[in-house]
N, C-alpha and C positions, 0 to 999 in steps of 0.2 A: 915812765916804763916804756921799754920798744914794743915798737911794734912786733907779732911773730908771726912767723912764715904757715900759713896753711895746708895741714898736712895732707889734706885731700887735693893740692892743685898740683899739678904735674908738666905743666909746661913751663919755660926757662922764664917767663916774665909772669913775676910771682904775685899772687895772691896774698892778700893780709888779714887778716883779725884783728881788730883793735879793741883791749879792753876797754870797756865801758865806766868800768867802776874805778880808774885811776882819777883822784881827783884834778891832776896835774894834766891831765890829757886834754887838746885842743881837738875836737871833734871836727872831721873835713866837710865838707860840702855836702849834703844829697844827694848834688849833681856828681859827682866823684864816686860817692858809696854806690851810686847806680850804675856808675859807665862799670865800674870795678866787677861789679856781681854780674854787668852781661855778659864782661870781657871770660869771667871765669868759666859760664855756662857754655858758654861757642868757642872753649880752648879744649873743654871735659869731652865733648860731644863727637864721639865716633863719626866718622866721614861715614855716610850709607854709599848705597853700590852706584854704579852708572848706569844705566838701564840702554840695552840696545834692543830693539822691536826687531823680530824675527826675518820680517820680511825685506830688511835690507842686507840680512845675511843668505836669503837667496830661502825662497822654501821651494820641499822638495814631497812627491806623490802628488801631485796635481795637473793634470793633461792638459787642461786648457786654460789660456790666461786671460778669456773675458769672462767672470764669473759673478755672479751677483753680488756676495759678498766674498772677503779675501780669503775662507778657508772653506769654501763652496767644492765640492769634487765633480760635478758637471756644470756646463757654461750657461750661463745666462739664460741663453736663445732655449737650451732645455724645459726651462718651467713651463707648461702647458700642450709641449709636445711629449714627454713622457708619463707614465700615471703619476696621481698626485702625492702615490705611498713612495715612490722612488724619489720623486724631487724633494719630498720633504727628507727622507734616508741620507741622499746627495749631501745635505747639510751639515751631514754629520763629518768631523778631519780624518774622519779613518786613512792610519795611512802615512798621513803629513808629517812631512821632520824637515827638520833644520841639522846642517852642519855647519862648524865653526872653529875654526883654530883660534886659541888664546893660551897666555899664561899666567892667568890668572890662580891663582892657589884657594879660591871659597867663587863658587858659584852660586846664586841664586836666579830662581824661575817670578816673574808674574806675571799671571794666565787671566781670562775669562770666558766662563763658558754660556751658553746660551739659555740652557736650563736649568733650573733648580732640581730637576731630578739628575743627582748626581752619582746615583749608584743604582742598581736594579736588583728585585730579591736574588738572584742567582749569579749575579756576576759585583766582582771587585768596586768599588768607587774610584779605585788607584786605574782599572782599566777602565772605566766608563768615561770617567771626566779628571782622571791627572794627567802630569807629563812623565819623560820616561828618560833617564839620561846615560847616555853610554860614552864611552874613551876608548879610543886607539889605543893599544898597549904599544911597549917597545918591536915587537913581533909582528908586527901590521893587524891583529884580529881584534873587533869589537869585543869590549867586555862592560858588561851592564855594572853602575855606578850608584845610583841614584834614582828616586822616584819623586814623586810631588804628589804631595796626598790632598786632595779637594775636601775642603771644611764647607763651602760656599762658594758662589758665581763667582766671585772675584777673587784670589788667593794668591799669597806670599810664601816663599819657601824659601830655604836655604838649603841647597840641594847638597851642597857636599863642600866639606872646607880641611884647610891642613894638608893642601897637596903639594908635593916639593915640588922645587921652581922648576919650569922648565915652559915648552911651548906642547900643546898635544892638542891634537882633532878631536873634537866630542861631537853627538851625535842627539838630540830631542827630536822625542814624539810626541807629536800632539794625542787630546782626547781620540779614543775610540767611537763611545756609544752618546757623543754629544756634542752640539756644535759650539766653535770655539771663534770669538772676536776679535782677543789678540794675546798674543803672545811675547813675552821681553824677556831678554836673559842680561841678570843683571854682576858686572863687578868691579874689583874697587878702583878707583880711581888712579889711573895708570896704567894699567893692565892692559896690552892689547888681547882686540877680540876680532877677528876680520872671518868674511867666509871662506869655507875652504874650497882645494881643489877638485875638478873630476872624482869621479867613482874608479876607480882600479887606476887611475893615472892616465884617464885618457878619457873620451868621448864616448861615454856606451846609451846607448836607448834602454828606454826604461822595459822591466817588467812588465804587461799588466791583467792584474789578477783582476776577473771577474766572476762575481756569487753570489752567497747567500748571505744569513747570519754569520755563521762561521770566520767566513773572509773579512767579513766587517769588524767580525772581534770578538763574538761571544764562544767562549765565558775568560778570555786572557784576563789574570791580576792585574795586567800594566799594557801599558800600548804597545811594550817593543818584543811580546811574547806571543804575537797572531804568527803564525808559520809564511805567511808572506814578509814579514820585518826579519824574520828569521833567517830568511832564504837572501834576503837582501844583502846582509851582514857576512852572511858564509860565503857569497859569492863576489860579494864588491860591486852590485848592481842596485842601479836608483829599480823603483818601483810602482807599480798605480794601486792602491787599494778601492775597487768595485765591486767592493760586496753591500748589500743593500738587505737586509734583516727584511726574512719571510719574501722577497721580491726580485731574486735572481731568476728570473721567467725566461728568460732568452728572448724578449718580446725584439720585434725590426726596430722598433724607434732608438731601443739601445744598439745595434748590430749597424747601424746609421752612424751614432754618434762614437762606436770605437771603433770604425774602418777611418774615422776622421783623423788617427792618432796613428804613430809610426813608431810601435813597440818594436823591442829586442823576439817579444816570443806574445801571444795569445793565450793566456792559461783561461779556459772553460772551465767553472766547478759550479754550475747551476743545480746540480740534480737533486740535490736535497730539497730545494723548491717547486720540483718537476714531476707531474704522474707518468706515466708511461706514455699515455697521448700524446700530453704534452711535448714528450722526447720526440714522437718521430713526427709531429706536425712542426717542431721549433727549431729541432739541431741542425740537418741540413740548410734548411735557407739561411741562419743563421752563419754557417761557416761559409757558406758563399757568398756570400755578403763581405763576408772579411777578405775569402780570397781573388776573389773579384777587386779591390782595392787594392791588396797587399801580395802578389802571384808568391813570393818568396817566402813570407815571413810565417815561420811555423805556429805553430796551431799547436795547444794541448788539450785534450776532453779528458775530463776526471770523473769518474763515479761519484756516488753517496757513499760519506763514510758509513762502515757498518754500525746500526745500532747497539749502544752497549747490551740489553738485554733480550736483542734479536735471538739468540741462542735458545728463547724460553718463548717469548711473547710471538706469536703465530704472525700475527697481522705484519709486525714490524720488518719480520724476515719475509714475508711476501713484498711489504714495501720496498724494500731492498732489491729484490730479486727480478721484479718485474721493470722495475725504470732501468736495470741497469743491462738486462734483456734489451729494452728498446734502443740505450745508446751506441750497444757494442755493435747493433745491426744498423743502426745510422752511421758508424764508423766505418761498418764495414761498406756501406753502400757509397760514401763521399769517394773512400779510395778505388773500390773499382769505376768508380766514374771520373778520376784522372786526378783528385786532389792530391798534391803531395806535397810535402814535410808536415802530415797529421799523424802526431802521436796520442798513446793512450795512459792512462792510468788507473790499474784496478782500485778497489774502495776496500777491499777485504780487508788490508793491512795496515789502513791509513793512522787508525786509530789503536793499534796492537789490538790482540786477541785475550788482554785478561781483563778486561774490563776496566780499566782502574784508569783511562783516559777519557773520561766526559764528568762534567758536574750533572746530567743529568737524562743519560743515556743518548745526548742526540748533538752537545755544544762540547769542544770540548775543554778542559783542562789545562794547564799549561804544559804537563806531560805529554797528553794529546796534539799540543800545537808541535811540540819537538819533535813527536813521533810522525804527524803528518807532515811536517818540512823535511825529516827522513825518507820519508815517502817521495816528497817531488823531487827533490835534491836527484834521485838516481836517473830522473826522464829530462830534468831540467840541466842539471850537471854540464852533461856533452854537447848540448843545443849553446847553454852560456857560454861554455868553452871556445867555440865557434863564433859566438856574437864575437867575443872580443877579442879574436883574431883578425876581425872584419871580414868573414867568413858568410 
C-alpha cells in the first residue's frame, strides 16, 4: 500500500503516514520516523516576531542622559540631593515614548515593569503600568491604535495586527505610575522598523511639564491620555513629564536641576501640592532661578484645577481660592520686577464646570485630561508657534 500525504503538513516537502497494519509494508528506520516528525514540527511552526529594544529607536521624554537606570526621569547625581519621595517618583517613565517607522502589518509590545503593584484602587492598570500605541494617519495627526494591558511584571501583547501594507510612524508610551526596565516592539521577520524623524520636521526643544499627581498621570486609562501627551501630539512637540505624585513643591534642588535643561517653554503646575505659604515663599525664587539661566525662554504658571465638589464643600473652595490668591500676586510681583515672557493660566476652567471631569474630585478623568490640554493648548498654542519658527 502507498504511502499518503498528511493532511495536516502544508509545506512543499511532504509529510507521510505510514500504515502500520499493511502486512506487506517495510518499516523505515527510527532514525528517519524521528528526523521526519522534527522536520514536520519546525515546517508547522509560525515564525514569532523580531524583537527590537526601544532604546535603539531613540527614547523620547527624558532630559537627562546619565541616569541611574534607562527609564529614570532625573539624572543619576539626583539621588540624595532631592527628597527621597521625589527620587523614588523620578522612577517612575511618566512621559517616555518611543517613535518608529515600520511596515510591519501586526505589532507587538514586551515590556517590564518594576512593581507588582500594577494598577491603583482609582486609576486604570492600562495607565499605571501598560503601554500605549498611536499611528500617524494619512493627514499627518496622531490617532490612538492600541493599548497593552499588564497581567504581571513582565508582559506579551499583540498590539494590533491586519494593517494594510504600507510604511507609517507609530508612536509608545511607556507605564505612567510605575517604573519600567525594558521595553521591545516586536515584528515579523522582514519588516522593516527604523526610528523615526524630528518632531514637526525639524529640530524643536522639548516641552517641560512640571507637577503634581496630575502631570504624572493620575487618573489617565492609558499613558497617552495625561494632557501633556496630549498637548504633545496636537502640536508635534517632544516633551518632559515632571510631575512627581503629592511632591510638586517648587523646592531649589528641583529649580537647579531644570535650569540644567533647555526647553521650548517652562510650564509650572505645582499648586495642587502647594498652601498659600508655600506660594509666595517658593514661586518667585523659583522662577528666577529659571530665568537667571534661561533670560529668553518663557515661563508658564498654572493654578490648581478647580475641585469637583468645591461648589458645596467649604474647605475645598477656600483651598482653591487662597493658593491661587498667592500665585497671581507672585506673578504679579515677578513681572513688575522685569521678568518677561511669564504667562499665566487660570484653574477655573481647567477641568469644566459640570463636574463629570475627575474620578474623584481632585485627579482627573480622561475627559478632564482633554479638557485641561484645551485649557494649555490656548496659552501654549502661540508661544509653540513661535518655538518653531525659531522665534
Amino acid at each position: 500500500m502507498p504511502a499518503t500525504k498528511s493532511s495536516h503538513c502544508t509545506r512543499r516537502a511532504a509529510c507521510y503516514n505510514f500504515p502500520m497494519h499493511d502486512s506487506t509494508f517495510v518499516a523505515p528506520s527510527i532514525a528517519l520516523l524521528l528526523a521526519t516528525a522534527v522536520f514536520c514540527s519546525a515546517a508547522e511552526k509560525p515564525a514569532g516576531p523580531v524583537w527590537t529594544d526601544i532604546r535603539t529607536l531613540g527614547v523620547e521624554g527624558q532630559g537627562w542622559g546619565e541616569t541611574k537606570a534607562p527609564f529614570d526621569r532625573l539624572p543619576a547625581k539626583a539621588e540624595g540631593k532631592v527628597r527621597g519621595a521625589v527620587w523614588s517618583l523620578s522612577r517612575h517613565s511618566a512621559g517616555m515614548h518611543a517613535r518608529f517607522v515600520t511596515d510591519a502589518t501586526t505589532i507587538h509590545a514586551r515590556w517590564a515593569v518594576t512593581s507588582t503593584n500594577l494598577g491603583l484602587p482609582h486609576m486604570a492598570a492600562t495607565g499605571v503600568s501598560g503601554v500605549d500605541l498611536y499611528v500617524k494617519d494619512d493627514q499627518g495627526a496622531w490617532r490612538w491604535l492600541a493599548v497593552g494591558r499588564p497581567t504581571q511584571r513582565t508582559n506579551t501583547a499583540q498590539l494590533v495586527t491586519g494593517l494594510p501594507p504600507g510604511r507609517r510612524e507609530f508612536l509608545l508610551y511607556l507605564p505612567l505610575y510605575n517604573g519600567t526596565e525594558f521595553v521591545q516592539v516586536g515584528v515579523s521577520k522582514g519588516a522593516v522598523i527604523e526610528k523615526a524623524g524630528p518632531w514637526g520636521g525639524g529640530a524643536r526643544r522639548p516641552v517641560l511639564f512640571y507637577g503634581t499627581s496630575i502631570l504624572h498621570g493620575a487618573c489617565a486609562s492609558r499613558p497617552g491620555m495625561v494632557h501633556s501627551a496630549i498637548l504633545g501630539r496636537r502640536f508635534h512637540f517632544p516633551h518632559l513629564n515632571l510631575g512627581f505624585s503629592g511632591n510638586g513643591k517648587m523646592e531649589p534642588e528641583l529649580a537647579d536641576l531644570l535650569a540644567e535643561l533647555d526647553p521650548s517653554v517652562y510650564v509650572l503646575d505645582c499648586l495642587p501640592n502647594m498652601t498659600a505659604a508655600e506660594v509666595t515663599e517658593r514661586v518667585e525664587p523659583f522662577v528666577n532661578k529659571l530665568r537667571a539661566a534661561h533670560p529668553r525662554t518663557p515661563i508658564v504658571l498654572v493654578e490648581d484645577r478647580t475641585y469637583a465638589d468645591s461648589f458645596l464643600v467649604t474647605s475645598k473652595r477656600e483651598r482653591n481660592d487662597t493658593s491661587r490668591v498667592a500665585l497671581k500676586a507672585a506673578y504679579e510681583r515677578l513681572k513688575k520686577s522685569g521678568v518677561k515672557n511669564l504667562s499665566y493660566i487660570k484653574g477655573a476652567d481647567l477641568l469644566g464646570a459640570d463636574g463629570e471631569g475627575t474620578v474623584d474630585s481632585s485627579h482627573p478623568n480622561d475627559l478632564g485630561f482633554m479638557r485641561q490640554a484645551d485649557a494649555f493648548a490656548k496659552v501654549l498654542g502661540p508661544i509653540l508657534k513661535q518655538a518653531a519658527a525659531g522665534r
